[in-house]
C-alpha positions in Angstrom: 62.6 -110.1 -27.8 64.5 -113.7 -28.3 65.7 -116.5 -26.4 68.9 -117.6 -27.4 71.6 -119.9 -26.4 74.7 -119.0 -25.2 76.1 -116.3 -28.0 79.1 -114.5 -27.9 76.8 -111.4 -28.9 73.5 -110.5 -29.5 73.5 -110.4 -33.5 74.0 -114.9 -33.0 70.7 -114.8 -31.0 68.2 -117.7 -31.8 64.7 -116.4 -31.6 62.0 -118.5 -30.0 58.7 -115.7 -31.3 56.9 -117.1 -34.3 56.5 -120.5 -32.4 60.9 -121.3 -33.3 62.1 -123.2 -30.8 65.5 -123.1 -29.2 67.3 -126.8 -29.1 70.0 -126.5 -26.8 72.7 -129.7 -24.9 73.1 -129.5 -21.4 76.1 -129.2 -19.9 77.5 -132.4 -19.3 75.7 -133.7 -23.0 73.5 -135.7 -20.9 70.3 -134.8 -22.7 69.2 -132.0 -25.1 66.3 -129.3 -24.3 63.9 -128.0 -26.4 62.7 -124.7 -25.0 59.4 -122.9 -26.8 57.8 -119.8 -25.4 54.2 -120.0 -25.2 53.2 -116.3 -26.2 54.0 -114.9 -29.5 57.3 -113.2 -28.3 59.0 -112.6 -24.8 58.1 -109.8 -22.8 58.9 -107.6 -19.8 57.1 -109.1 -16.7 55.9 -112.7 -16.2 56.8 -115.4 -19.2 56.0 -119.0 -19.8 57.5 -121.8 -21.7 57.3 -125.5 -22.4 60.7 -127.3 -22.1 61.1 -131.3 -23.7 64.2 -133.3 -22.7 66.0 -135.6 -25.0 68.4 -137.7 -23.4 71.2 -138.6 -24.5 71.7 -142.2 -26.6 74.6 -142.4 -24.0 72.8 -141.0 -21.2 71.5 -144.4 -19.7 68.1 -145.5 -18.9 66.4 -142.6 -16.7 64.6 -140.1 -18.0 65.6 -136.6 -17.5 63.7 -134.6 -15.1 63.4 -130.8 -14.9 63.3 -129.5 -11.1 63.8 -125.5 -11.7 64.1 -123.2 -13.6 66.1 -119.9 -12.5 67.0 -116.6 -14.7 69.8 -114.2 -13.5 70.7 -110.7 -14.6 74.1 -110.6 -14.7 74.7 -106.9 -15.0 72.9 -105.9 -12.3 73.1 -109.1 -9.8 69.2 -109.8 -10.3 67.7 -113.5 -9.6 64.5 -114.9 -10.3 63.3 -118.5 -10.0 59.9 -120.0 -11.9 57.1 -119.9 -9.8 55.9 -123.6 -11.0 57.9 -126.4 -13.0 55.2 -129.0 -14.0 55.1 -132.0 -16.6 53.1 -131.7 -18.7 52.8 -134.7 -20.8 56.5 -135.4 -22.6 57.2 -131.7 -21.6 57.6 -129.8 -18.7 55.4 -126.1 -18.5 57.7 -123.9 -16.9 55.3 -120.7 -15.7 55.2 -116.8 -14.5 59.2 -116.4 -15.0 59.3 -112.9 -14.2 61.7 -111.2 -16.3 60.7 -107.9 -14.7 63.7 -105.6 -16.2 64.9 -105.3 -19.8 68.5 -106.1 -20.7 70.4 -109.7 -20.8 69.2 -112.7 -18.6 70.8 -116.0 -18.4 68.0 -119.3 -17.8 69.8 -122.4 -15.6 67.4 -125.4 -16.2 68.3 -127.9 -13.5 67.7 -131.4 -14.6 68.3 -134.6 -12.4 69.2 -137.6 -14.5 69.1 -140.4 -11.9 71.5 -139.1 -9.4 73.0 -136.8 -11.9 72.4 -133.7 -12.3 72.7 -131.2 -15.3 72.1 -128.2 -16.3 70.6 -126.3 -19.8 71.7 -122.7 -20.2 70.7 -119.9 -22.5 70.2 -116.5 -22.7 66.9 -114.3 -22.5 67.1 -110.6 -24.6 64.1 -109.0 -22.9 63.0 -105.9 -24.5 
């Protein structure tokens, strides 16, 4: 029932229910994200969330962009992908993820910056 970012167990998980968003750097510190789930807690099935990008004071002058948005399942080799990826003013509404089996998922948020890309990472708990 949480989003978190990357923990080294479940009792460090940041919980994005209640309206708490997650803030989390990409990997290569180009930007920061700011991931909020729009129902009142994650679920089994089909999730959305809205996503803002900070870049960097380093980053340069282009504005980070989010093109996808893909959850795996580690455990059991699972992949899903966001069935739409849209701006949405400052933010970006990432819709119908479908987290469609309980257990541990990990989110890859591919962001271009210019002609760099980057990525935001974090892990889904879904009950």
């Amino acid at each position: 029932m949480s989003l978190s970012g990357c923990v080294g167990a479940p009792s460090d998980a940041q919980s994005l229910n209640d309206g708490k968003p997650l803030v989390q750097r990409s990997d290569s510190g180009l930007l920061s994200a700011t991931v909020t789930l729009e129902a009142a807690s994650l679920t089994r099935g089909q999730n959305s969330f809205l996503v803002e990008l900070e870049p960097a004071v380093d980053a340069g002058a282009d504005a980070p962009v989010l093109t996808s948005a893909v959850a795996t399942m580690p455990a059991h080799g699972h992949s899903v992908t966001a069935t739409s990826v849209v701006a949405d003013g400052p933010a970006y509404r990432v819709d119908d993820l479908d987290l469609f089996m309980s257990g541990l998922w990990q989110v890859d948020l591919v962001v271009a910056v210019g002609a760099r890309s980057d990525h935001v990472e974090f892990s889904l708990d879904v009950p």
